[in-house]
LOLONU-192123 format. One line per 10 residues: number of its first residue (from 1); for each residue x, y, z of C-alpha. Coordinates in pm, 1 decimal, decimal comma. Example, Ala and Ser with C-alpha at 12.3 -4.5 7.8 and 13.67 -1.06 7.14 Angstrom:
BEGIN
1	1230,0/-450,0/780,0 ~ 1367,0/-106,0/714,0
***
This chain:
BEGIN
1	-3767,6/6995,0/9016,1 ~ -3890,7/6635,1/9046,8 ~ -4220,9/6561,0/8929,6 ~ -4233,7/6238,1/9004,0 ~ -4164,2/6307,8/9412,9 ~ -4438,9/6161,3/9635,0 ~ -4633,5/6425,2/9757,8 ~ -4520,0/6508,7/10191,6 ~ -4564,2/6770,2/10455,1 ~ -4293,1/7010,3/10530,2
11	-4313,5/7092,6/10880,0 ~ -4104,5/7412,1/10981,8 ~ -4111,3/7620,6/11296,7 ~ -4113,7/7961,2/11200,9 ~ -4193,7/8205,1/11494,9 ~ -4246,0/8179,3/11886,2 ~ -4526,7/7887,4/11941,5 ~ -4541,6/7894,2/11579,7 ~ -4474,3/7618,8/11275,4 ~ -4597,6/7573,1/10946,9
21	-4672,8/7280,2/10788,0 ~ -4656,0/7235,3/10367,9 ~ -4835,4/6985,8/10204,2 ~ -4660,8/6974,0/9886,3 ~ -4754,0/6846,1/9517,6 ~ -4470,5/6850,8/9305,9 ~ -4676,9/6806,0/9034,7 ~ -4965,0/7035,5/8873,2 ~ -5238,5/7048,5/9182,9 ~ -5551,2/7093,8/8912,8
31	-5688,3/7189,4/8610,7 ~ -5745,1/7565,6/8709,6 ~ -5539,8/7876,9/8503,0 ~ -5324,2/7971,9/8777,1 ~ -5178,4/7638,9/8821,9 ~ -5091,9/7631,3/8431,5 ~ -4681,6/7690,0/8500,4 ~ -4701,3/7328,8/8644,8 ~ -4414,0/7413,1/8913,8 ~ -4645,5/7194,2/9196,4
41	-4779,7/7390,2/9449,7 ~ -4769,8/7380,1/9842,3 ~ -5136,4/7422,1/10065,3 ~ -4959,4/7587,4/10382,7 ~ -5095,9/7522,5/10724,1 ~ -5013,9/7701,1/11058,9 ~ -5007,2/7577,9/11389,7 ~ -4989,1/7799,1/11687,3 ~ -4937,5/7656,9/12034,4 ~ -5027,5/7828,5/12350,7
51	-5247,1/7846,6/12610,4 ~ -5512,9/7779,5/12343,4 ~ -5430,3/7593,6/12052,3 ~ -5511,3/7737,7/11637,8 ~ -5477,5/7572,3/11336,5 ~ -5497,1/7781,3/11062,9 ~ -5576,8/7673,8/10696,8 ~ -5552,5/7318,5/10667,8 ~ -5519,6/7159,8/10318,4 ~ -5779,8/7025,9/10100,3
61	-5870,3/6676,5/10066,6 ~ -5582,9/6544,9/9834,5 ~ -5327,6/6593,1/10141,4 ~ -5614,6/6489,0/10414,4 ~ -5417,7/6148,9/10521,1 ~ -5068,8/6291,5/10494,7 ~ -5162,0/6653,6/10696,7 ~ -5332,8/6442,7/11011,7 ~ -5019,2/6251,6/10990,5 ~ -4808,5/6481,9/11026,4
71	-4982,4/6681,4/11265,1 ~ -5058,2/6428,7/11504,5 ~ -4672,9/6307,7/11527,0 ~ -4649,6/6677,4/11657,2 ~ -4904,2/6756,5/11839,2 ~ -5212,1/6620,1/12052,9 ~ -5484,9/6683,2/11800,7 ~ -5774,2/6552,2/12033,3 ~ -5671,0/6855,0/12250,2 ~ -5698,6/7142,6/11987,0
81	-5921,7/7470,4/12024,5 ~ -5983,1/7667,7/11683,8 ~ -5995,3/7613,1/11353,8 ~ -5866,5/7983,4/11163,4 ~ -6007,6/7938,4/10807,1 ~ -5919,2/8235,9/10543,6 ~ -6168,6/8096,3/10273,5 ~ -6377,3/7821,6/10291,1 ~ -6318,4/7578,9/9993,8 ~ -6553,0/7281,6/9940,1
91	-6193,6/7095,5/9869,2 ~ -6113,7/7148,7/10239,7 ~ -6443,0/6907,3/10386,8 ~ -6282,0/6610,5/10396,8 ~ -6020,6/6778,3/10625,7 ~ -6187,9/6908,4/10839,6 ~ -6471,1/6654,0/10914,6 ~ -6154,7/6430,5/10959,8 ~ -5994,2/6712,7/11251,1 ~ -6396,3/6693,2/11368,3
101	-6383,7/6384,3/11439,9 ~ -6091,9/6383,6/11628,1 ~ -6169,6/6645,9/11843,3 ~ -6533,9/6731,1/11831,4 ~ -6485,0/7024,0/12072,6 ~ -6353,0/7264,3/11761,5 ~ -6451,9/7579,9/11714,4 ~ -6398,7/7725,8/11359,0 ~ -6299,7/8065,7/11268,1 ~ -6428,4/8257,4/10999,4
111	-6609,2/8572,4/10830,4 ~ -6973,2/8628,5/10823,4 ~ -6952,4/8470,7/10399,2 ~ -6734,6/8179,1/10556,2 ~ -6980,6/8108,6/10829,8 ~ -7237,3/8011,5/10548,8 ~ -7037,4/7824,6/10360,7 ~ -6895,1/7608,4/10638,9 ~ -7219,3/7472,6/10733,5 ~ -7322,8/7393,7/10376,2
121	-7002,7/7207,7/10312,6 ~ -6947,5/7028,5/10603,1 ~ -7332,4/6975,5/10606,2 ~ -7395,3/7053,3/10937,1 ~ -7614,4/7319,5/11066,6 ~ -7491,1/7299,4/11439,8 ~ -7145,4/7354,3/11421,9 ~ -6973,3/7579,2/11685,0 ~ -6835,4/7918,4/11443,1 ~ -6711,1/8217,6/11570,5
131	-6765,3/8477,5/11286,6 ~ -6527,3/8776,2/11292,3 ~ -6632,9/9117,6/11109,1 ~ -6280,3/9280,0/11172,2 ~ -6345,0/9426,5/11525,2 ~ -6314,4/9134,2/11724,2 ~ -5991,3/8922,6/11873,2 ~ -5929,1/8597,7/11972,5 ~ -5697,6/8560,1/12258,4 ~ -5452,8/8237,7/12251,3
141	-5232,6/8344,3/12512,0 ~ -4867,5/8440,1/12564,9 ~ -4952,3/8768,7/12312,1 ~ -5115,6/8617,5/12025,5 ~ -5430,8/8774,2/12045,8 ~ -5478,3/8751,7/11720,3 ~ -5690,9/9002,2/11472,5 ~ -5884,0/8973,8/11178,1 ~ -5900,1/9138,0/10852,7 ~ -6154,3/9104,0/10569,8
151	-6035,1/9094,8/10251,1 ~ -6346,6/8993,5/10044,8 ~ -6304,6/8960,7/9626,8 ~ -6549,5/8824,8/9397,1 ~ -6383,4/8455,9/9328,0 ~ -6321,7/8440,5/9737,2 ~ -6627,5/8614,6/9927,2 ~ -6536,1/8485,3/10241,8 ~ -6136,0/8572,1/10236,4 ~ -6040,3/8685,8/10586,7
161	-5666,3/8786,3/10693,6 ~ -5522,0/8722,8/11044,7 ~ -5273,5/8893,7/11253,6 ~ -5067,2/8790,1/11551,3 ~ -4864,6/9055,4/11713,2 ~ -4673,1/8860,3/11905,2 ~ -4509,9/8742,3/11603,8 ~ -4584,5/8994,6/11396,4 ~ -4705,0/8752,5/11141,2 ~ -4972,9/8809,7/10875,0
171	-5184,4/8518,4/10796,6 ~ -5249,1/8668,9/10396,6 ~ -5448,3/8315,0/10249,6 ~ -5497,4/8386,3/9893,9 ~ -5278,4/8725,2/9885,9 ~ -4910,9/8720,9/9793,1 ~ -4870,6/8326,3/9687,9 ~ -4668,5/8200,1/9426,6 ~ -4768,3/7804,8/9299,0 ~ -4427,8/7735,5/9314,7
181	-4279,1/7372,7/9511,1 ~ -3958,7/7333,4/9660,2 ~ -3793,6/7301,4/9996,5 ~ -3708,9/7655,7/10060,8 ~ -3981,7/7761,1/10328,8 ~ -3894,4/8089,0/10309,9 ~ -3822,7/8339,6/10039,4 ~ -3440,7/8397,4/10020,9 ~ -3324,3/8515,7/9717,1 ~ -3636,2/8636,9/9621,3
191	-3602,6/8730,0/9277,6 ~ -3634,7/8413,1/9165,7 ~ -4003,8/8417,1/9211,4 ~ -4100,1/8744,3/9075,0 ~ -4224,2/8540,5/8757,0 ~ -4451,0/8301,6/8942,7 ~ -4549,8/8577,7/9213,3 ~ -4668,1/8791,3/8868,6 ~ -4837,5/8541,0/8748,5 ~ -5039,8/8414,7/9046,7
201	-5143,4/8756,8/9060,4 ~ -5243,1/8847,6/8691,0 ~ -5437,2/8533,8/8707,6 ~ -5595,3/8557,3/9029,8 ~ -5601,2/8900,7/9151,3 ~ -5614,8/9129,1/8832,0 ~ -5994,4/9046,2/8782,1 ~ -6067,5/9165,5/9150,9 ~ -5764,0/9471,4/9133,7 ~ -5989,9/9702,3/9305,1
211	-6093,9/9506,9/9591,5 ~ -5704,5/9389,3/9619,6 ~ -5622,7/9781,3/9641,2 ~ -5890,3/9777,9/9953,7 ~ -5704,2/9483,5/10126,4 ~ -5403,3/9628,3/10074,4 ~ -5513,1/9971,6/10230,3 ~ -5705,6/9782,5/10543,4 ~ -5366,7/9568,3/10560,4 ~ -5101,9/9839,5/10594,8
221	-5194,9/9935,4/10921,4 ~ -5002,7/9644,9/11033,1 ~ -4644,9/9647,1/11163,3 ~ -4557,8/9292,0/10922,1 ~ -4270,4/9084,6/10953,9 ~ -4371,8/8796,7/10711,6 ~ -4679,3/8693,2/10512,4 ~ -4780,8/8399,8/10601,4 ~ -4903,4/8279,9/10280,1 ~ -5133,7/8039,2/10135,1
231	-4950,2/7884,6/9848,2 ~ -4586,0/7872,9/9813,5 ~ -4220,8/8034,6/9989,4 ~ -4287,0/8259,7/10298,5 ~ -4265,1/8608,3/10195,2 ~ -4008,7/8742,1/10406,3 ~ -3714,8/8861,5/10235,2 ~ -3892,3/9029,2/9932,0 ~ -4196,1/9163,4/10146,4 ~ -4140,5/9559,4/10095,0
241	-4113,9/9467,9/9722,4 ~ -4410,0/9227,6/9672,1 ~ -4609,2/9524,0/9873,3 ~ -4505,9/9768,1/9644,7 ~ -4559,3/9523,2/9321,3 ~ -4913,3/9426,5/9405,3 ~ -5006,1/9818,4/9461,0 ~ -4831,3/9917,8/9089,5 ~ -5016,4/9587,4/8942,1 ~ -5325,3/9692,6/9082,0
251	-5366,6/10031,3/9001,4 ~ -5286,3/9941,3/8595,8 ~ -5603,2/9786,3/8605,4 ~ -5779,8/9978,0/8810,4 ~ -5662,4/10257,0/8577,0 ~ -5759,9/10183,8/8270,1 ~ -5984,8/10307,0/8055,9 ~ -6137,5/10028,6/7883,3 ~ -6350,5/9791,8/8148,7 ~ -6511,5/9488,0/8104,5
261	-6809,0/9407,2/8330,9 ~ -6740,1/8977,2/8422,5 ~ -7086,2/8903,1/8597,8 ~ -7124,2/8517,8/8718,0 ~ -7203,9/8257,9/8958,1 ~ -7076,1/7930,2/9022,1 ~ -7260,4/7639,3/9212,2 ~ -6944,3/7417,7/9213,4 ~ -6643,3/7626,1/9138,9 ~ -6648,3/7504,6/8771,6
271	-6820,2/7846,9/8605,0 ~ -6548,7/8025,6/8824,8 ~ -6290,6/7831,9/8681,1 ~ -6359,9/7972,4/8316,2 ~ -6474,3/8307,4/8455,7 ~ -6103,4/8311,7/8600,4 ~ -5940,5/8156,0/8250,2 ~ -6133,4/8425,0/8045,4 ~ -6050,2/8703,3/8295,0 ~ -5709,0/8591,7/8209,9
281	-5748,0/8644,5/7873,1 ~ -5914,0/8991,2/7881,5 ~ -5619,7/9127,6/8137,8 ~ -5362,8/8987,8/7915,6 ~ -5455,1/9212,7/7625,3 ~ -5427,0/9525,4/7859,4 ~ -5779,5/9536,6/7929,5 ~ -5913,2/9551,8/8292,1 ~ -6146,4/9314,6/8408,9 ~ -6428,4/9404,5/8676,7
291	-6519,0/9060,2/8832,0 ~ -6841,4/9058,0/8944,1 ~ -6980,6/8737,9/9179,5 ~ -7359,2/8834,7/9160,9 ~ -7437,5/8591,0/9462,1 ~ -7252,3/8903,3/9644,6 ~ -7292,3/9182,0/9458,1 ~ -7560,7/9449,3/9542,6 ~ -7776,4/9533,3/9240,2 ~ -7652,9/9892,4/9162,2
301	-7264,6/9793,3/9230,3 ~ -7378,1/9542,9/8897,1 ~ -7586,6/9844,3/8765,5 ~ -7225,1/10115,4/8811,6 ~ -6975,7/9858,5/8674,2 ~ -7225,8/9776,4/8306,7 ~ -7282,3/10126,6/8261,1 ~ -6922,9/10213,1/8317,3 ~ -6804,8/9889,2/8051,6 ~ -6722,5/9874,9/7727,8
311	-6861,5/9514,6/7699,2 ~ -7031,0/9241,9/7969,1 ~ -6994,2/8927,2/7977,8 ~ -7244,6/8688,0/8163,5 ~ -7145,6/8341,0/8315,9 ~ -7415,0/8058,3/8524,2 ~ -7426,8/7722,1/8562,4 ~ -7751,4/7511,8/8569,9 ~ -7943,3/7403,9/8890,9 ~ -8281,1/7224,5/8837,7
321	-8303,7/7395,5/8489,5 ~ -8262,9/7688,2/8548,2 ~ -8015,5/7999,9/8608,6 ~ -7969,1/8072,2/8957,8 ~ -8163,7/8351,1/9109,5 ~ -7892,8/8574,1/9124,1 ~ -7770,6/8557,5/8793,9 ~ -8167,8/8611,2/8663,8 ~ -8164,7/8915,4/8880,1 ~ -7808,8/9012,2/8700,5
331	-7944,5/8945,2/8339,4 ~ -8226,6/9166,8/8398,7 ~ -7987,0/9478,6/8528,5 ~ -7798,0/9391,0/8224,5 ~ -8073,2/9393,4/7960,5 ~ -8215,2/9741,1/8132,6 ~ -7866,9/9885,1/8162,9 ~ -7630,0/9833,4/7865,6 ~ -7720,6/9993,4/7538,4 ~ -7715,3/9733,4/7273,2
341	-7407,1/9867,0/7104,6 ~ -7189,7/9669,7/7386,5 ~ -6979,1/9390,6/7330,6 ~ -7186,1/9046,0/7525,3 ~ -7014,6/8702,9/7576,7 ~ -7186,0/8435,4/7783,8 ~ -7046,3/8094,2/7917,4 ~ -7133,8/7837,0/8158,2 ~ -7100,4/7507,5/8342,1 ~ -7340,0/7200,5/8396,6
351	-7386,6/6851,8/8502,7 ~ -7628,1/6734,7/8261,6 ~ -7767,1/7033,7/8075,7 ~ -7736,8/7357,6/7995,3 ~ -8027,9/7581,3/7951,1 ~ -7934,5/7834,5/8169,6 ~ -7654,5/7960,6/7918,1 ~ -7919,6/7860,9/7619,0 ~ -8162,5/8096,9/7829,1 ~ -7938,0/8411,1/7868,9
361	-7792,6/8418,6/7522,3 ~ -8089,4/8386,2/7380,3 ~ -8209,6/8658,5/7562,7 ~ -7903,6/8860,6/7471,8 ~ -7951,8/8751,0/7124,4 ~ -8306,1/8895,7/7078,7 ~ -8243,3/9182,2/7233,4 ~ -7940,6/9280,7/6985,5 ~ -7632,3/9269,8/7134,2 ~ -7327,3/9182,3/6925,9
371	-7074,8/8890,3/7078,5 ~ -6776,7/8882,4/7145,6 ~ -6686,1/8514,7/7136,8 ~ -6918,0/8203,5/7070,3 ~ -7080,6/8079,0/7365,0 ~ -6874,9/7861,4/7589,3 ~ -7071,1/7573,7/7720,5 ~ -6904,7/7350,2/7903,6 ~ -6982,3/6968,8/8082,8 ~ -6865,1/6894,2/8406,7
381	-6526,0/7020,7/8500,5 ~ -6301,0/7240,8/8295,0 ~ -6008,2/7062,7/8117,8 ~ -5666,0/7277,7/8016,8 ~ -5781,2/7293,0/7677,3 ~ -6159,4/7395,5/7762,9 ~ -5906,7/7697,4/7972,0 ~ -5731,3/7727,9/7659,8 ~ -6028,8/7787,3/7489,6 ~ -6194,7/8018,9/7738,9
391	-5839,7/8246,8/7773,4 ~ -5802,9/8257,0/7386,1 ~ -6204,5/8365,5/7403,6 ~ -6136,5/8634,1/7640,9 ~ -5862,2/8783,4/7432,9 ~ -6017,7/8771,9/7128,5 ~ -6326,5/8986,9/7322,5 ~ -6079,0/9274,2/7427,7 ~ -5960,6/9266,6/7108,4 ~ -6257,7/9329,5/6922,1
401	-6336,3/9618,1/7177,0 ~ -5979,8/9812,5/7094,9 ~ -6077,6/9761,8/6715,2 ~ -6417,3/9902,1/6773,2 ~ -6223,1/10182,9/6984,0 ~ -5998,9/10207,2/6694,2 ~ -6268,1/10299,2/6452,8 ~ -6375,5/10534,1/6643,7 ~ -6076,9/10723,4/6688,8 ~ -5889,2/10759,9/6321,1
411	-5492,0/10659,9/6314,2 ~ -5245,9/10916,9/6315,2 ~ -4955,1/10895,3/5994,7 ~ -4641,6/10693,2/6191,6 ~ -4366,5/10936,0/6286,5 ~ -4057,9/10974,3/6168,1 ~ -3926,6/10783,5/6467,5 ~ -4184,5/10499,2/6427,0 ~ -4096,6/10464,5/6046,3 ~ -3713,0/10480,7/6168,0
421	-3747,2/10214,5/6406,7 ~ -3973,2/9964,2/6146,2 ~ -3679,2/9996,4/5960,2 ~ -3484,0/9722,4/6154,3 ~ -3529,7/9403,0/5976,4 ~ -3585,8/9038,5/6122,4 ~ -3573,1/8698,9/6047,8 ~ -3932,6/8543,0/5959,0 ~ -4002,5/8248,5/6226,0 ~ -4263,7/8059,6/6329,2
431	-4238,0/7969,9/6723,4 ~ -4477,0/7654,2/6785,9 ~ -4561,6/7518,0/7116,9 ~ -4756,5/7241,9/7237,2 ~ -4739,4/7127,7/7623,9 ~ -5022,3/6835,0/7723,0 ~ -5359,6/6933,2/7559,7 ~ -5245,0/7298,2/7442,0 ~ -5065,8/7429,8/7188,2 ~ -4986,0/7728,8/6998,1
441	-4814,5/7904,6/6753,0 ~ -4753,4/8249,5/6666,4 ~ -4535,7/8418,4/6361,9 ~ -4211,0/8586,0/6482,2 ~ -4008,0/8825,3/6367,5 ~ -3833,2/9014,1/6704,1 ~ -3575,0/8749,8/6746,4 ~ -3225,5/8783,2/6831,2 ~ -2904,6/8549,6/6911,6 ~ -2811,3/8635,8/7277,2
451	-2558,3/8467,9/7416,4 ~ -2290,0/8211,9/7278,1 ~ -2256,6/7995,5/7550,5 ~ -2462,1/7845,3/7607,8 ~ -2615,7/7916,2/7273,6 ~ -2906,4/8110,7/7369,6 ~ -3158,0/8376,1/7198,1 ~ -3443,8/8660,8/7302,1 ~ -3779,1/8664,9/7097,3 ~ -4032,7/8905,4/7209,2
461	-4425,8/8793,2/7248,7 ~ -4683,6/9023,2/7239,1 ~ -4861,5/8998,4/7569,7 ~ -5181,9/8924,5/7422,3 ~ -5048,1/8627,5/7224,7 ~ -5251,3/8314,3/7265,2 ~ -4863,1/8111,0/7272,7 ~ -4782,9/8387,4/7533,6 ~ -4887,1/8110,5/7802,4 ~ -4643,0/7900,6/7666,3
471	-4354,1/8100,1/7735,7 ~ -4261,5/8081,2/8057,0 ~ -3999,6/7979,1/8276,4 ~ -3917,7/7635,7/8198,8 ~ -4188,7/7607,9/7889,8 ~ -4007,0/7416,7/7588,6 ~ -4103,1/7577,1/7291,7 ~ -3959,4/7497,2/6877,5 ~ -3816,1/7813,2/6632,7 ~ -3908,4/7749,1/6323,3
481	-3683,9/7970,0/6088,3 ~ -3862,6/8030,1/5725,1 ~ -3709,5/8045,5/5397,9 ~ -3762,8/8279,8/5118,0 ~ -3963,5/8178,9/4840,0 ~ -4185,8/7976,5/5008,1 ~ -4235,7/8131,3/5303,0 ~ -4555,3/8329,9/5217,3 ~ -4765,3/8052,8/5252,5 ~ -4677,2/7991,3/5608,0
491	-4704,5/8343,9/5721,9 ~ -5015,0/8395,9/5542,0 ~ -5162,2/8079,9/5765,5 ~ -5008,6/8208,3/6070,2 ~ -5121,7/8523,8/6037,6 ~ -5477,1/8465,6/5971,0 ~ -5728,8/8459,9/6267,4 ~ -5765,4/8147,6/6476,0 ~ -6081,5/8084,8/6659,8 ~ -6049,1/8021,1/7041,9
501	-5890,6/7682,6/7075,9 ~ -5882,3/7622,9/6726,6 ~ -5599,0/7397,4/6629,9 ~ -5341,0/7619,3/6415,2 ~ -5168,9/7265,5/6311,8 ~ -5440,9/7114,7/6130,3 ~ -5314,5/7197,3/5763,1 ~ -4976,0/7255,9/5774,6 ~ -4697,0/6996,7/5718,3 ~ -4576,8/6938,2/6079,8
511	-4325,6/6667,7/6291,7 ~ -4266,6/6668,0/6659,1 ~ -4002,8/6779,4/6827,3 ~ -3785,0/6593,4/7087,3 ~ -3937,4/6845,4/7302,6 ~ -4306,5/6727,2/7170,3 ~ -4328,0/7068,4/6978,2 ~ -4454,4/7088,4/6645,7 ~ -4132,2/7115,9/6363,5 ~ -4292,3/7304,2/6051,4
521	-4153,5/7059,6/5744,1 ~ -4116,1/7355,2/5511,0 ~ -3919,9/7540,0/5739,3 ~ -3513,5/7602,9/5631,2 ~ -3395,1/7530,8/5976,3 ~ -3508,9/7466,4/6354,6 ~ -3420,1/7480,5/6706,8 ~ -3547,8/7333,6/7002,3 ~ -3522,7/7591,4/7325,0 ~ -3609,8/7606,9/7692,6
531	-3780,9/7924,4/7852,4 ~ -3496,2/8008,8/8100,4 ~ -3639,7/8365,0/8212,1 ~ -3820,4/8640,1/8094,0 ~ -3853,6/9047,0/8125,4 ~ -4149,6/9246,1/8104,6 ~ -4098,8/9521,8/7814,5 ~ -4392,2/9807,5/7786,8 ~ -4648,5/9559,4/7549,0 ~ -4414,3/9276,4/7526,9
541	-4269,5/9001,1/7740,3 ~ -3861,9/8978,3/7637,6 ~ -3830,9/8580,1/7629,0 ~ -3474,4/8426,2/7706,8 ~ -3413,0/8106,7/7621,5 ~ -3167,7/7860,2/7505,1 ~ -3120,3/7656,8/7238,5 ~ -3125,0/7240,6/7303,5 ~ -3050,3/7142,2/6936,8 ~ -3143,2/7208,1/6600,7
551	-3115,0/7155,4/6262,0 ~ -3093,6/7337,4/5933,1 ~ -3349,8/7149,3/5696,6 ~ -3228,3/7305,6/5359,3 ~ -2891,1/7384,6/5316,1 ~ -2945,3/7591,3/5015,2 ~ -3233,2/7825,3/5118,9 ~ -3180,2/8165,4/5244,0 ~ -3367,0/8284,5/5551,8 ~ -3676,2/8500,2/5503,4
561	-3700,0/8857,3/5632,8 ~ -3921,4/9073,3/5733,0 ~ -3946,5/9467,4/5611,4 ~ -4155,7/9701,8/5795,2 ~ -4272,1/10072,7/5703,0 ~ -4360,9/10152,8/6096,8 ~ -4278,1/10071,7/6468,0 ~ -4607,7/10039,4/6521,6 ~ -4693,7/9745,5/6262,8 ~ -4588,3/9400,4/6202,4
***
């Protein structure tokens, strides 16, 4: 895939009265987490034609020119009825004061949360809104009298899901997308998008699993013939599966025993941004996340999910000053709820200062909770290695709340099948990656030759791996092999503990790669590879890649092993 394309709008009919039109990036959309596989993205739009006339979701203001384009070569814009909006999104203003001002007569569509929203973004008290709570319809003719579902979450209040059963088409917004660009509108061959259709979801929906288990309940009453996505192919084709997939995915969270309470607010998107990036982090190491938006939230629903935690974390950015009201009213619940013995973190976003994150973790601190990560303060908008940062924070938390769970609960002597199984050696490598402003590195041992031709090989990454990002389809990534004698030294570094975001580069001996990875010096040989796919395996992903070149750096070393007493250590 191109990323060099000039962003256009794919416009496709895809039902009775029905077309869709794809504004397309090929090119990472923004610096948020679930963009971070860089594959472009597409912001889908519906039109529906009939006696009445619905758009439904149009794009946000970095495809405002090309959309209206593209829509008005089709269609008689001055002439159109409703506005269907699934979330509201600041982004989308500019689009739709520009569709305003075309045809003034719109009505928008949206939930009681989107309602609020509209007016405050588009600034405009006296706009005409129809708000739908899930009973009501709006007929557009010819059988598409369309129904509404909400689908509230924490990040996206306001989500609402529409139905036309005359085309038996589920408008889903935020559910089921993939950031994926390319021209296939809909999902043949589906398969190929179980990665990015994973990952979409473990970054946006595995914070807000229980709520997505509501939505899918309220949502299977529904005789579906496509979602009708937000982001990304149709889902047509793989539609039973992806059902099926987002049920298993959401009941691992929702089933595990180890919670941590994620309470914030965001004035601007920007303190959701890390919320979402440390969420990330905390899911990735097998810990569930309970994402809490306290703008939303009733008090006791706060009050359930710290008492049920094993740790809380507390997010806000600064207006006039100050922490909003609602995350002062959430600090308080905290401070009378959690016994001090819980693991606290605390973040935050701001324009020009930041003494509402100063204010809670101070509080926090004198009240004697321990942390789990330094406090994140960050300046304006999020950057991908401020998300680096943040993810590498969260994991680092759930880690240090399975050690505490650890000492709590004494290990059990390794079986004879665990001490069998530690008895199959490895080669001792060092995989480095580094892609724009991230980079990581983690010390390998699970590696294996695969395939001849082309030369290829598996290495398995621990899911909780800060390089674990780095490791998908399409990532480039270097293999440094080690040699034996001086191969302590290395290990020793990269097995120590890195900080969040801390470079792991800074003192070792290091060249880059063709593939702008870092080449250890000291290693006895390298090879450049390419992520080609990837298989999910109990705690580990099973990487595939192959091998681009390489070159062995000492001719007379021997490679290093590694000997193991246990399955269950490194």
């Amino acid at each position: 895939m191109s990323t060099n394309k000039p962003r256009d709008v794919q416009v496709y009919p895809i039902a009775t009265d029905t077309r869709i039109l794809r504004s397309r990036s090929w090119s990472r959309l923004r610096f948020e987490i679930e963009y971070a596989l860089a594959k472009g993205t597409t912001a889908n739009s519906y039109l529906i034609e009939s006696d009445k006339t619905a758009i439904i979701d149009p794009p946000g203001e970095t495809f405002t020119e090309i959309y209206l384009e593209a829509l008005q070569q089709r269609f008689h814009v001055e002439e159109l009825d409703y506005v269907i909006l699934g979330h509201v999104n600041p982004n989308r203003a500019a689009t739709l004061k520009a569709l305003l001002e075309i045809a003034p007569q719109i009505t928008f569509v949206c939930s009681n949360p989107g309602a609020k929203n509209l007016r405050g973004a588009l600034e405009n008290p006296d706009l005409q809104i129809l708000v739908m709570r899930g009973e009501e319809t709006l007929d557009l003719g010819n059988g598409h009298n369309l129904q509404f579902i909400p689908t509230p979450n924490p990040r996206y209040a306001d989500q609402l899901c529409t139905y036309d059963p005359q085309t038996e088409i589920l408008y889903t917004d935020k559910l089921f997308g993939a950031h994926v660009c390319g021209d296939q509108v809909f999902d043949e061959g589906w398969e190929i998008y179980n990665e990015d259709r994973r990952y979409y979801f473990d970054c946006l929906m595995a914070p807000h699993a229980r709520q997505v288990e509501t939505a899918l309940d309220k949502l299977a009453d529904f005789p579906v013939r496509m979602y009708a996505n937000g982001h990304g192919p149709l889902v047509r084709y793989g539609l039973i599966d992806l059902t099926k997939a987002y049920r298993e995915w959401s009941q691992q969270e929702t089933s595990a025993d180890l919670t941590v309470a994620l309470i914030y607010a965001s004035a601007y998107g920007n303190t959701a941004t890390l919320a979402q990036a440390i969420a990330r982090g905390i899911t990735k190491a097998g810990i569930a996340v309970e994402s809490i938006n306290c703008e939303f939230t009733e008090p006791e629903e706060i009050r359930a999910a710290v008492e049920k935690a094993g740790g809380f974390i507390i997010g806000s950015p600064t207006l006039g000053g100050h922490a909003p009201t609602p995350v002062q009213t959430a600090l308080g619940i905290v401070l009378s709820t959690a016994t001090n013995n819980k693991l606290a973190g605390v973040f935050g976003s701001f324009g020009w200062s930041g003494e509402a994150v100063d204010l809670i973790e101070g509080k926090l601190k004198d009240a004697g909770y321990r942390f789990g990560f330094d406090t994140i303060r960050v300046k304006f908008k999020p950057n991908d290695a401020t998300l680096q940062l943040c993810e590498e924070a969260g994991t680092d938390f759930a880690q240090a709340l399975k050690k505490a769970r650890k000492v709590r609960s004494p290990s059990q002597p390794a079986t004879s099948v665990e001490q069998a199984v530690g008895r199959i050696v490895g080669s001792l490598c060092v995989l480095t990656a580094k892609e724009g402003d991230r980079s990581s590195a983690m010390l390998a041992s699970w590696v294996s030759q695969a395939s001849f031709s082309p030369p290829g090989l598996t290495i398995a990454v621990a899911k909780e791996r800060a390089v674990e990002t780095l490791t998908h389809s399409g990532n480039k990534f270097v293999l440094n092999i080690l040699k034996e004698g001086n191969h302590l030294g290395l290990m020793k570094h990269f097995l120590k503990p890195f900080g969040p975001g801390q470079d792991r580069f800074a003192d070792v001996a290091a060249q880059e790669a063709e593939n702008g990875s870092p080449i250890l010096t000291d290693a006895l040989a390298y090879l450049e590879c390419s992520v080609q796919n990837r298989m999910e395996s109990g705690d580990h992903w099973l990487v595939y890649a192959t091998v681009e070149s390489g070159k062995v750096l000492n001719q007379d070393g021997v490679t290093a092993v590694h000997h193991r007493k246990s399955a269950t250590h490194y």
